[in-house]
MARVEX-288057 format. One record per residue (C-alpha): residue in one letter; x, y, z. Coordinates in steps of 0.1 Angstrom, whole numbers, padded with zeros to 4 digits, always signed. Example, Ala and Ser with C-alpha at 12.3 -4.5 7.8 and 13.67 -1.06 7.14 Angstrom:
// MARVEX-288057
a+0123-0045+0078
s+0137-0011+0071
// end
This chain:
// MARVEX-288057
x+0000+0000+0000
x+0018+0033-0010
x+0013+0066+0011
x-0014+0077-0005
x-0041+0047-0007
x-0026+0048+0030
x-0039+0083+0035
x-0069+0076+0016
x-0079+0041+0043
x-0061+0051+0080
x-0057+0088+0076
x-0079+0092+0104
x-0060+0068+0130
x-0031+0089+0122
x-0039+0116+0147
x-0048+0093+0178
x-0015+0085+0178
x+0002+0108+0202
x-0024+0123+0233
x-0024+0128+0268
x+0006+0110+0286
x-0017+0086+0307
x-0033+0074+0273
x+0003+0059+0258
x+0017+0025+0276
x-0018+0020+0301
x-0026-0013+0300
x-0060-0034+0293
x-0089-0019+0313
x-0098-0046+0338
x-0132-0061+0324
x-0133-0042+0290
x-0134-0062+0259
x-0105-0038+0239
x-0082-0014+0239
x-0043-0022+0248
x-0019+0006+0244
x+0014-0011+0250
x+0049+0011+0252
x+0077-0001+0222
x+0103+0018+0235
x+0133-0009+0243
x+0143-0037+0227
x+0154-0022+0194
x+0185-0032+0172
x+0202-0001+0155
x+0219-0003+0125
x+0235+0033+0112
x+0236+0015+0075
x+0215-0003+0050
x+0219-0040+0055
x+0204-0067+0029
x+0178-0088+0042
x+0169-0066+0074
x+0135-0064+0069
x+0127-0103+0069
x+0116-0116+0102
x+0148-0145+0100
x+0176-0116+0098
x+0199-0117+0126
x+0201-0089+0140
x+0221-0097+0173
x+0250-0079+0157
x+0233-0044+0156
x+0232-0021+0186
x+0204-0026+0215
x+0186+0011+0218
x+0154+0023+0237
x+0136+0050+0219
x+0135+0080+0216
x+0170+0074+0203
x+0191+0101+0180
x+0207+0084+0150
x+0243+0094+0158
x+0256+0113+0191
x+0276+0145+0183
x+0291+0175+0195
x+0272+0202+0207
x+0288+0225+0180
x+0315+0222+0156
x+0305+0194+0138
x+0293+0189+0101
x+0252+0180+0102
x+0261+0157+0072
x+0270+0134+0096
x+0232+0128+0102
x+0219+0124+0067
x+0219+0088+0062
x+0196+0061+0062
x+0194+0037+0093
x+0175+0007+0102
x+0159-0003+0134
x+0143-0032+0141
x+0122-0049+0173
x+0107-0081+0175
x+0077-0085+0194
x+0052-0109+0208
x+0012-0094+0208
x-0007-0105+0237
x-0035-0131+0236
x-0061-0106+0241
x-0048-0095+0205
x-0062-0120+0188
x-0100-0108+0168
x-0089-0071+0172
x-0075-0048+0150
x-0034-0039+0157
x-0019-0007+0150
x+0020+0007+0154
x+0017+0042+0166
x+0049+0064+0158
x+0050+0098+0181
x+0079+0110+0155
x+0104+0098+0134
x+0129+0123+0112
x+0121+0122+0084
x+0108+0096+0061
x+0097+0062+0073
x+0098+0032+0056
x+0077+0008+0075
x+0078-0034+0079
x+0066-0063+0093
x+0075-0097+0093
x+0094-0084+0060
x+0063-0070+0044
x+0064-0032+0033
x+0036-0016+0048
x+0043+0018+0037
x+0059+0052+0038
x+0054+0081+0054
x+0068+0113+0051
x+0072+0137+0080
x+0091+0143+0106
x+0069+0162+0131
x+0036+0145+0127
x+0024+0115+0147
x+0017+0086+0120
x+0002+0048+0123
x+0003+0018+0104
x-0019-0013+0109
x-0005-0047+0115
x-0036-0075+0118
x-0031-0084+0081
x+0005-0097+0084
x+0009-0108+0123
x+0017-0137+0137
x-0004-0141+0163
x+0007-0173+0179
x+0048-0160+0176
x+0076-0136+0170
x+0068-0106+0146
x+0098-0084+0135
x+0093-0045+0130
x+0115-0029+0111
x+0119+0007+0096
x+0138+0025+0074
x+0149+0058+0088
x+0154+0082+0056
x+0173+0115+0073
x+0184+0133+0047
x+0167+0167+0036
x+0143+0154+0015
x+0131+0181-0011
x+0098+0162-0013
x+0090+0170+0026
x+0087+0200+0048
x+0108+0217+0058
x+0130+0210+0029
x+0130+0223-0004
x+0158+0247-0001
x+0175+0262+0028
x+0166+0265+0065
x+0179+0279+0101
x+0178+0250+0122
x+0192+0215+0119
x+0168+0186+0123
x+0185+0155+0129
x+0177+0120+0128
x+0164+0088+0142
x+0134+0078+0156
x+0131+0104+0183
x+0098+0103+0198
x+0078+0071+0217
x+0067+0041+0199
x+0035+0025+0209
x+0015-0006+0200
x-0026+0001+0200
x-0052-0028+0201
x-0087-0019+0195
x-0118-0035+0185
x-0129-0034+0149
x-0152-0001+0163
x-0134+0019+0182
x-0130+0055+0197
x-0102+0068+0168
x-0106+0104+0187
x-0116+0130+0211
x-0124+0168+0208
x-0136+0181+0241
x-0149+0216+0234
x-0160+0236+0263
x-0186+0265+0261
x-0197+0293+0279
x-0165+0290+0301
x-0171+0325+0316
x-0209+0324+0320
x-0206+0304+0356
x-0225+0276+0346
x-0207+0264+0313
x-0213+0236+0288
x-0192+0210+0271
x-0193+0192+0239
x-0179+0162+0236
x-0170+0150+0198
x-0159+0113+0194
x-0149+0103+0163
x-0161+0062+0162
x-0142+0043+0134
x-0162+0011+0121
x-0134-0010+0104
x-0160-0036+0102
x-0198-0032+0099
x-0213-0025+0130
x-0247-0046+0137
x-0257-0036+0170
x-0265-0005+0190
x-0237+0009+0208
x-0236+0034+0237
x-0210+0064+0239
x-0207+0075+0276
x-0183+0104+0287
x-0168+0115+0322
x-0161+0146+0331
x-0136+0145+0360
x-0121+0164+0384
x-0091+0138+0392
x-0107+0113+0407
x-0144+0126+0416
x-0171+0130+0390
x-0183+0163+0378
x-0212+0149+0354
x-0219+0119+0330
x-0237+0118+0293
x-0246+0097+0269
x-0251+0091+0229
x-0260+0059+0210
x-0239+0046+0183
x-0266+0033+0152
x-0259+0003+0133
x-0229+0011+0104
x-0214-0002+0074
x-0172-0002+0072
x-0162+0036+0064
x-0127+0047+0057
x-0135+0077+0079
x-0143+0080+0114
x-0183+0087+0124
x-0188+0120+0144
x-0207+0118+0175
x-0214+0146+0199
x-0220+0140+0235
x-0237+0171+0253
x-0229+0181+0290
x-0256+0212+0298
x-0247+0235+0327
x-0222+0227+0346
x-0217+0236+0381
x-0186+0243+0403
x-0163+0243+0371
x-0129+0266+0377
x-0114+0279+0347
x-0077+0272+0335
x-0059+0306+0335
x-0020+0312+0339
x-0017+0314+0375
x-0046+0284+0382
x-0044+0267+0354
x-0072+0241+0364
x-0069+0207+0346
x-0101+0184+0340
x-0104+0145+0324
x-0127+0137+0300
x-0134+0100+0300
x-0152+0086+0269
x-0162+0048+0273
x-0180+0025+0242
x-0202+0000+0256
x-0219-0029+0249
x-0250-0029+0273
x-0224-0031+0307
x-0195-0042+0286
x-0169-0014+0280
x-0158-0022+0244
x-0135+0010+0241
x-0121+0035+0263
x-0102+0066+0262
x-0095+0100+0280
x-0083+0132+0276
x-0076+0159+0295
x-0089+0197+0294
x-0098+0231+0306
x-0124+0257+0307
x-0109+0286+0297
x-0119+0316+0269
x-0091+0330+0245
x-0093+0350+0214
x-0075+0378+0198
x-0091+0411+0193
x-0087+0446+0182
x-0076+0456+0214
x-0054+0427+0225
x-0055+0392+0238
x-0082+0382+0258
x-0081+0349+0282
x-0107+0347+0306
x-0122+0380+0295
x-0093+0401+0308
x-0064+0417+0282
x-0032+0398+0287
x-0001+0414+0274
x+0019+0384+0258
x+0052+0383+0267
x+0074+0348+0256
x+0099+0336+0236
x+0102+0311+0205
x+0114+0275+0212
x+0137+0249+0190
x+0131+0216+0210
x+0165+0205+0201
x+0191+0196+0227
x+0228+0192+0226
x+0250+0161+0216
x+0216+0140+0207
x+0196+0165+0187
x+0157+0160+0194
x+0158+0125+0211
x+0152+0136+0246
x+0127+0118+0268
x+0096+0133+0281
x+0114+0147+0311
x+0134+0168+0295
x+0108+0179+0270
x+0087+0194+0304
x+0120+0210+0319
x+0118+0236+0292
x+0083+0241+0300
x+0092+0249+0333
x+0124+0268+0330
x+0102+0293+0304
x+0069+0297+0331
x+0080+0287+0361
x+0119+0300+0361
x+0115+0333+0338
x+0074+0342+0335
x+0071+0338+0303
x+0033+0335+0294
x+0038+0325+0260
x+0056+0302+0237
x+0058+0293+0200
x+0069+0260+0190
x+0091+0274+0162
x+0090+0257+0133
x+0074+0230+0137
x+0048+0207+0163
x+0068+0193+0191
x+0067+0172+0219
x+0034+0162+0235
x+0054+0160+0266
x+0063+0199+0260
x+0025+0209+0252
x+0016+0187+0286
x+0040+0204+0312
x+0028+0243+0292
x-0011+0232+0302
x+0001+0220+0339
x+0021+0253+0343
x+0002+0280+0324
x+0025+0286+0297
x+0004+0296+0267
x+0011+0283+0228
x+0012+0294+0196
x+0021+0259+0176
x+0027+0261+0139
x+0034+0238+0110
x+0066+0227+0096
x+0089+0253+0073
x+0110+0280+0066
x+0103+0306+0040
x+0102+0276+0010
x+0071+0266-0006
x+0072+0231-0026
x+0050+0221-0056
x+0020+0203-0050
x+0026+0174-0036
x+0046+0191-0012
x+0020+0216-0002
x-0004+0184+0003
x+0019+0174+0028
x+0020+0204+0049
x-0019+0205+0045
x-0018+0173+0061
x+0005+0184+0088
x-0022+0211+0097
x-0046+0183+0100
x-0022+0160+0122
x-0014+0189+0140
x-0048+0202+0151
x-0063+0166+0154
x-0033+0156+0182
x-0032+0183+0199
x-0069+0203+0197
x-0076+0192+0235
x-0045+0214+0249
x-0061+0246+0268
x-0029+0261+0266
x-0025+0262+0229
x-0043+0297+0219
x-0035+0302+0182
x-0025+0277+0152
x+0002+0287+0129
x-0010+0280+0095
x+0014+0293+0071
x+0047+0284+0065
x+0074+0305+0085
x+0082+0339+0067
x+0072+0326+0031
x+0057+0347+0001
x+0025+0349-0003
x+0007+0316-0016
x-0033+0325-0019
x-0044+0291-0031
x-0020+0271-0005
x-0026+0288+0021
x-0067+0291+0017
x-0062+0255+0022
x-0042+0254+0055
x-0067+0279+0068
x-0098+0263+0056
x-0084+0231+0071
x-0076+0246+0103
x-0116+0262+0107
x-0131+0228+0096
x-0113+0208+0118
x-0116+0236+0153
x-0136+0261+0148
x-0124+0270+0185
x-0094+0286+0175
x-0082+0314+0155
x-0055+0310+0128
x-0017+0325+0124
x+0007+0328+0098
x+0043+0338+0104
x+0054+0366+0082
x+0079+0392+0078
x+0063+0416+0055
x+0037+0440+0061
x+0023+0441+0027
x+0012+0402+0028
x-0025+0393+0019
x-0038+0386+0051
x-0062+0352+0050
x-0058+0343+0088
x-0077+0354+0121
x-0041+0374+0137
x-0015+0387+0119
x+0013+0377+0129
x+0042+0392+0121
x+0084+0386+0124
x+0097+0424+0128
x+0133+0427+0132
x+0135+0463+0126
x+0138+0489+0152
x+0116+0511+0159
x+0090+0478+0149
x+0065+0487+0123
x+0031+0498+0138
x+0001+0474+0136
x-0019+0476+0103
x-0041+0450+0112
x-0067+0448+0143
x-0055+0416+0157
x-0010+0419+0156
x+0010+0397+0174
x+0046+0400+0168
x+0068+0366+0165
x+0098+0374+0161
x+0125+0399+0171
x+0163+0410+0183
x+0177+0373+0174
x+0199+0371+0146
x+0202+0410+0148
x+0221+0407+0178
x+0239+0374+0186
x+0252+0373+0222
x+0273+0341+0236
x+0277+0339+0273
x+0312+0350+0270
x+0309+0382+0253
x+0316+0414+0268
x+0295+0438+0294
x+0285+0461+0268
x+0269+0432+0243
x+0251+0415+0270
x+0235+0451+0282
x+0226+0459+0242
x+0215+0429+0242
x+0193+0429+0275
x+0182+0464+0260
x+0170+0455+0228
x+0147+0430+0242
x+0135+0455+0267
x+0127+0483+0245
x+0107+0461+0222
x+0083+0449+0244
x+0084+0483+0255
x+0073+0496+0226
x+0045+0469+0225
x+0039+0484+0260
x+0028+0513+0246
x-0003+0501+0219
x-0032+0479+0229
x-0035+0469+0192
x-0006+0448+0197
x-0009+0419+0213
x+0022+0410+0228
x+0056+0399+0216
x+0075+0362+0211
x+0106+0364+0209
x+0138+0356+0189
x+0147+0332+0210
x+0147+0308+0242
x+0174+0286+0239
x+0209+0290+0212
x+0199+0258+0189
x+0223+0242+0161
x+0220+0253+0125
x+0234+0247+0094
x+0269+0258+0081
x+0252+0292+0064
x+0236+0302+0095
x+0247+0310+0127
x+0281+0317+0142
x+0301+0292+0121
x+0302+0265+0143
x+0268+0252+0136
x+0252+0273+0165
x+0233+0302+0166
x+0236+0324+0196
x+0203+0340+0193
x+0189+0330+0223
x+0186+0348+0259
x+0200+0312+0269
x+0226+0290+0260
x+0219+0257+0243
x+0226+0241+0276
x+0193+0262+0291
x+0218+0283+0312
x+0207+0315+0313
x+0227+0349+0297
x+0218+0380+0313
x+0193+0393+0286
x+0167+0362+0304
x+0168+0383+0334
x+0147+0409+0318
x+0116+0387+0311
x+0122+0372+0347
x+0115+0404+0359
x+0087+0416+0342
x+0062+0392+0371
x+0047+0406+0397
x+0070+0411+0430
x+0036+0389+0448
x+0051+0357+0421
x+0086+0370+0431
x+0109+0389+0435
x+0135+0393+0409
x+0170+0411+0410
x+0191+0405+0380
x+0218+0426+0373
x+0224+0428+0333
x+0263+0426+0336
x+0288+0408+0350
x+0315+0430+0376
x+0343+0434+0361
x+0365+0468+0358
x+0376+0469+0325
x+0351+0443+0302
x+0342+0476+0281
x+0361+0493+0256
x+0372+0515+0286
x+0361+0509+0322
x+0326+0505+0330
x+0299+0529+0324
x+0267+0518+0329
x+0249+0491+0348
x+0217+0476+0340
x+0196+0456+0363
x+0162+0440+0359
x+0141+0443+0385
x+0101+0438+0396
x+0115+0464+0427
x+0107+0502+0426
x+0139+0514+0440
x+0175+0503+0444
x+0207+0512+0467
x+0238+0504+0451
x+0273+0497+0474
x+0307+0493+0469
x+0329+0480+0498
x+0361+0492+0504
x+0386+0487+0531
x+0359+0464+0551
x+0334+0485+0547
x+0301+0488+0523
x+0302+0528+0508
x+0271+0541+0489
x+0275+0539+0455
x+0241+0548+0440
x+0205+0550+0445
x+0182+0545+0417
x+0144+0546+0407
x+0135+0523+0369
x+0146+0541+0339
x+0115+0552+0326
x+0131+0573+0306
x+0139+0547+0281
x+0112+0524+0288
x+0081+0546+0299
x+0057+0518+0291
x+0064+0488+0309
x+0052+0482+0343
x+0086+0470+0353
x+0113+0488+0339
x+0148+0481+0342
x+0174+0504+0363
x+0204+0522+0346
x+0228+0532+0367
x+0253+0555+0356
x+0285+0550+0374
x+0304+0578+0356
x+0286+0601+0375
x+0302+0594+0410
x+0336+0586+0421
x+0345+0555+0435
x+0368+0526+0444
x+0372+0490+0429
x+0352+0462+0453
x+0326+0441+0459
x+0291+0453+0451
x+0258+0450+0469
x+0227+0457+0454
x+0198+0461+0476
x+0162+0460+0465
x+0129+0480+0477
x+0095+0478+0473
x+0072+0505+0494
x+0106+0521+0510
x+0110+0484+0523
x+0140+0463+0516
x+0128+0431+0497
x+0159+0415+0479
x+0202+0421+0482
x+0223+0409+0460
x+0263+0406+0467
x+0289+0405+0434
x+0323+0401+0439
x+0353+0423+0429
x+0380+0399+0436
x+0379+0388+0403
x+0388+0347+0412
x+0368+0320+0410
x+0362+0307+0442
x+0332+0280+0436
x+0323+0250+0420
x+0287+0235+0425
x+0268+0207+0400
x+0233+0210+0401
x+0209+0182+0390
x+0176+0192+0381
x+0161+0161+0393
x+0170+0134+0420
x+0151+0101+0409
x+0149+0085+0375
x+0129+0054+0359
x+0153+0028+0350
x+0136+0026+0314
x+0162+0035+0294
x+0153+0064+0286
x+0145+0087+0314
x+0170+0114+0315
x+0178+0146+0338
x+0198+0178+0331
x+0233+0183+0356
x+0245+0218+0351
x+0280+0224+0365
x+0294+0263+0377
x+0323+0282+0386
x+0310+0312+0410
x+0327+0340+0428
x+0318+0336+0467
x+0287+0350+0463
x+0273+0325+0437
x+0278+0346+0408
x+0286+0328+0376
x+0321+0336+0366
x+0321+0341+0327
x+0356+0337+0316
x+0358+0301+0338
x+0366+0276+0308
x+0380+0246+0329
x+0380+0211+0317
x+0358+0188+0341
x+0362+0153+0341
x+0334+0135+0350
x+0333+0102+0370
x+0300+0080+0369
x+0289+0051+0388
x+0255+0034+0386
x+0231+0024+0361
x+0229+0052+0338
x+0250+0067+0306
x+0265+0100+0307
x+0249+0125+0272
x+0276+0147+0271
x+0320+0154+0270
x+0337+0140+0295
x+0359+0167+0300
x+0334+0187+0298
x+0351+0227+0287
x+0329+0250+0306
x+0315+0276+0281
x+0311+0310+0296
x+0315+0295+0331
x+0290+0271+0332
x+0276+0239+0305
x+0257+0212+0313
x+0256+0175+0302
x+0229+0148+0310
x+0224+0118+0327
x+0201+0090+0308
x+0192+0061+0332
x+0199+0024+0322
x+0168-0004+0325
x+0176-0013+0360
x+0171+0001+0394
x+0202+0016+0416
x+0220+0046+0424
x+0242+0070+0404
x+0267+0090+0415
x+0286+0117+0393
x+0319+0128+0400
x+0324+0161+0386
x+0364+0173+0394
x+0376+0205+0388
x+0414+0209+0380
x+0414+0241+0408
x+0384+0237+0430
x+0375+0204+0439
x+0350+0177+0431
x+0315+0176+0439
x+0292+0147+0434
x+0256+0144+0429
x+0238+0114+0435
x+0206+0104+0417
x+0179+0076+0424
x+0167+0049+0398
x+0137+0034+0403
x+0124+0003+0387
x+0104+0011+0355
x+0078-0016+0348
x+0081-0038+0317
x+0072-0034+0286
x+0046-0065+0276
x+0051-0064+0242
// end
């Protein structure tokens, strides 16, 4: 079957395939006739090359590499490195034993995301290929399984830029990788089953609110009998309110049956907003009389967003966006990071530095990611794969489909707000792009549409325009709904080691954009260019296959530019002190001039100690001279203006004439500290589960020292792999590498020695992972 009769018979499974995390590896529902969704994630063979004869359920494969998924075709540097390296073809393979219960249902193979094209077997028949890197995909297995022995999946990973698929066609800013980087599941369901969910809340503000529930009920077989749809509405584990909806007698149908399940007022319902963002389950059961013959959940929230002529609206109060764009790629293994990590960024973007929004440039990522941004607040702009290049047709039918996979995955998430519909700062394409939007309004008419652009004059055929303005002053809004997507990034490249006077341009020309968008309701907000520095390709970027666009290093650390969207929160979220520098005498062109700190206080007191004791150096209300429209401005401090002597400084913040906040640098110049820092404790020994250990070198007062570039060697013990160098070189005083449990239970310890200050060791628990049945 080639891609397109594919399309044509299972498009509609296609979407199921990646959902709420409690929906993938849950096993048989005790009682129900169906539904088995069984984790594939270990057990694979690897092989980096071609090999004659590996799709055939015989091959021996004991000589290929064992790998748990998500797995990046080849390890590499985090820069420096030529992303040729990646653009092969691979071959995995997993043998695999369906349960019992299997045997009279229908089987699928559920792939979260593969990069980029996917050649799929089984028991050495080709099933098909898909083509996509982004999108969730599925193929069914009950014609070819063996159902009373081994079966043998295997797939060939195509990761070269194919022109044929999105993004590819020409060039593009970002590198993508390879392997088979997201989860692998196996699904068993009954010939009719529940193929989706579309919980669609209404009249979330009116204190008594409805819900419709839309199923979408495939009938791979005729269906002879009257069925019953029933769906819970939960509030974790206590029920809210039950309905129900008969399924009618059907014939077979390629596509799945619509069925809408009413809920009328509803009492007691809180909404999801950024600071509560209240989570509920829909549970939507198939019965058969008493019999549960499918089951599946999602989970939602009440909430109310739109776009309007006077801003963004959530909850019927105007929300000033304020975020960044996100690459989800990571160093040394490229986009294979578990679930974990995914949610990390999540956090470091809402929880760390207040970010309320976040676009998933260029592309849909991680379910994981779109998870932690609902459990935290974090709002989403998601968006289709590309980069300025349109193909021909058949290309353009792809990224039509990746509208629909896009939507239909992830249509559930309260925290996505807006669906980017057009491919990232391309020309105008009126016939394309009528489609992407017309697809977008069929399938969720909940939503209003996007499309990334860079020049004012575009024909507008979405809800918001949304626009990529690098220039300064930015242009003003010609449209009523303007959200800006893009800014200060490749303009202004800063690494962690550059030099006082970049990192405060740089802290200043994010500051004075959102300033300026501050200052007009008619635009919405601003995303910027970007959260983390991300790999590229050799005509981008720095020249080592990095650009430094972002207001943190690839290894999530932060460079002092971050410290301005950390302090744009209320002081009642916290309170936030970050000076824009780092204190150092002579790291301008001359001596230091001025000093810029972000800060939610409304006054600061600025010291200098000298001889043992702390003199006043200056005292300081926000510079609302430059930035007049934000709520928070930053402080300039001009320390021409005074005389005074080389030490440390104290900065202390106020609020009300109270003293809130202190902060101590030193001006010793040494580094005197060296700390690792894990971001998590305890690890599932699945294989896959992985954590973030950042190592520093401070002065005394915990202040990252920038110029600190020591080689760390790394010791580890335990059941887990290290994801990094080992020496690590710090970069700018700090780096990061990872540690990626094994599939047993223990402890790990790692060593981290520094040639000057010590070692420090970090221990972190692995917990037994339960096993995969399949």
């Amino acid at each position: 079957m080639d891609r397109r009769d594919f399309m044509k018979t299972s498009s509609a499974l296609l979407a199921g395939a990646a959902v709420g995390g409690k929906v993938f590896a849950q096993e048989q529902h005790e009682g129900s006739e169906g539904r088995m969704v069984l984790a594939m994630n270990r057990g694979w063979r690897y092989s980096p090359k071609f090999v004659e004869g590996g799709h055939e359920a015989t091959f021996d494969d004991s000589g290929f590499d064992r790998v748990v998924v998500p797995h990046t075709n080849i390890k590499l540097p985090w820069h420096g490195f030529d992303d040729k390296e990646y653009e092969f073809v691979s071959l995995y393979r997993r043998k695999f034993r369906v349960p019992a219960e299997a045997r009279g249902k229908r089987v699928f193979v559920d792939f979260e995301g593969v990069m980029t094209a996917s050649t799929v077997w089984l028991n050495g028949q080709r099933l098909g290929e898909y083509k996509g890197g982004y999108t969730p995909f599925s193929f069914e297995l009950t014609p070819h399984l063996n159902f009373d022995g081994d079966n043998v999946l295997a797939v060939d990973v195509d990761s070269t830029e194919r022109p044929d698929i999105p993004p590819f066609g020409y060039q593009i800013d970002y590198l993508t990788f390879g392997g088979i980087y997201r989860e692998v599941s196996l699904r068993v369901v009954p010939a009719t089953f529940i193929e989706n969910i579309f919980a669609q809340p209404k009249d979330s503000l009116s204190g008594s609110p409805s819900l419709d529930v839309e199923c979408f009920v495939q009938h791979l077989e005729a269906l002879r009998e009257t069925l019953t749809l029933e769906a819970t509405l939960l509030d974790g584990e206590k029920t809210v309110a039950k309905a129900t909806q008969k399924v009618a007698p059907s014939g077979a149908a390629a596509e799945p049956a619509s069925h809408v399940i009413a809920f009328g007022k509803l009492t007691g319902i809180q909404l999801w907003d950024l600071k509560s963002p209240k989570l509920y389950t829909v549970k939507v059961q198939l019965l058969r009389g008493s019999n549960v013959v499918d089951e599946d959940t999602r989970r939602i929230g009440f909430r109310e967003a739109q776009f309007t002529d006077h801003g963004f609206e959530l909850n019927g109060k105007i929300i000033k966006l304020r975020g960044l764009d996100r690459h989800q790629t990571f160093p040394f293994v490229g986009q294979a990071m578990p679930g974990r990590a995914q949610k990390r960024d999540a956090y470091i973007l809402r929880k760390q530095f207040h970010c309320n929004i976040v676009r998933t440039s260029h592309y849909p990522q991680s379910r994981h990611f779109l998870d932690a941004c609902d459990e935290y607040g974090l709002l989403v702009l998601e968006e289709i794969p590309g980069w300025q290049h349109i193909g021909d047709k058949p290309w353009q039918d792809i990224s039509v489909d990746n509208v629909s996979r896009m939507i239909r995955r992830d249509w559930n998430h309260p925290s996505i707000v807006l669906w980017g519909v057009r491919i990232n700062e391309s020309r105008d394409n009126h016939d394309f792009y009528t489609r992407t939007n017309a697809m977008a309004h069929k399938l969720d008419p909940t939503r209003q549409t996007g499309g990334i652009r860079y020049f004012q004059e575009s024909e507008f055929l979405e809800d918001v325009f949304t626009m990529n303005d690098f220039g300064w002053p930015l242009k003003e809004p010609n449209h009523p709904r303007y959200l800006n997507t893009e800014f200060v990034g490749h303009t202004f490249p800063t690494k962690t080691i550059d030099d006082d006077a970049h990192q405060r341009e740089h802290t200043i020309r994010h500051a004075r954009v959102h300033n300026q968008l501050a200052s007009n309701p008619q635009y919405a907000g601003g995303i910027a260019w970007c959260a983390f520095d991300y790999n590229t390709h050799s005509d981008f970027g720095a020249g080592d296959r990095i650009c430094y666009h972002g207001v943190f290093d690839i290894f999530r650390e932060p460079k002092p530019a971050a410290g301005f969207y950390k302090s744009q929160c209320d002081p009642d979220e916290e309170i936030v002190l970050e000076p824009a520098f780092h204190w150092a005498s002579s790291d301008e062109a001359t001596h230091f001039t001025v000093a810029m700190i972000c800060s939610n206080c409304d006054h600061l007191k600025l010291f200098v100690k000298n001889n043992g004791d702390w003199k006043p150096l200056a005292e300081v209300d926000p510079d609302k001279e430059q930035f007049g429209h934000l709520k928070y401005a930053p402080f300039s401090v001009d320390l021409t203006k005074s005389e005074w002597k080389w030490g440390d400084l104290r900065i202390d913040g106020y609020l009300n004439g109270k003293q809130v906040i202190s902060k101590t640098l030193s001006g010793l110049g040494a580094d005197q500290k060296f700390a690792i820092l894990a971001d998590d404790h305890e690890l599932m020994g699945d294989g896959a589960d992985t954590t973030r250990v950042v190592l520093r070198v401070t002065d005394e007062f915990d202040a990252i020292r920038p110029f600190a570039n020591d080689p760390i060697v790394l010791t580890l013990e335990g059941p887990a792999e290290l994801i990094g160098d080992n020496p690590f070189g710090l970069i700018g005083g700090t780096g990061a590498v990872w540690v990626r449990a094994k599939e047993e239970a223990g402890t790990v310890r790692l060593t981290a020695k520094h040639p000057r200050l010590g070692s420090q060791t970090v221990e972190i628990a692995i917990r037994q992972a339960k096993a995969e049945t399949v």
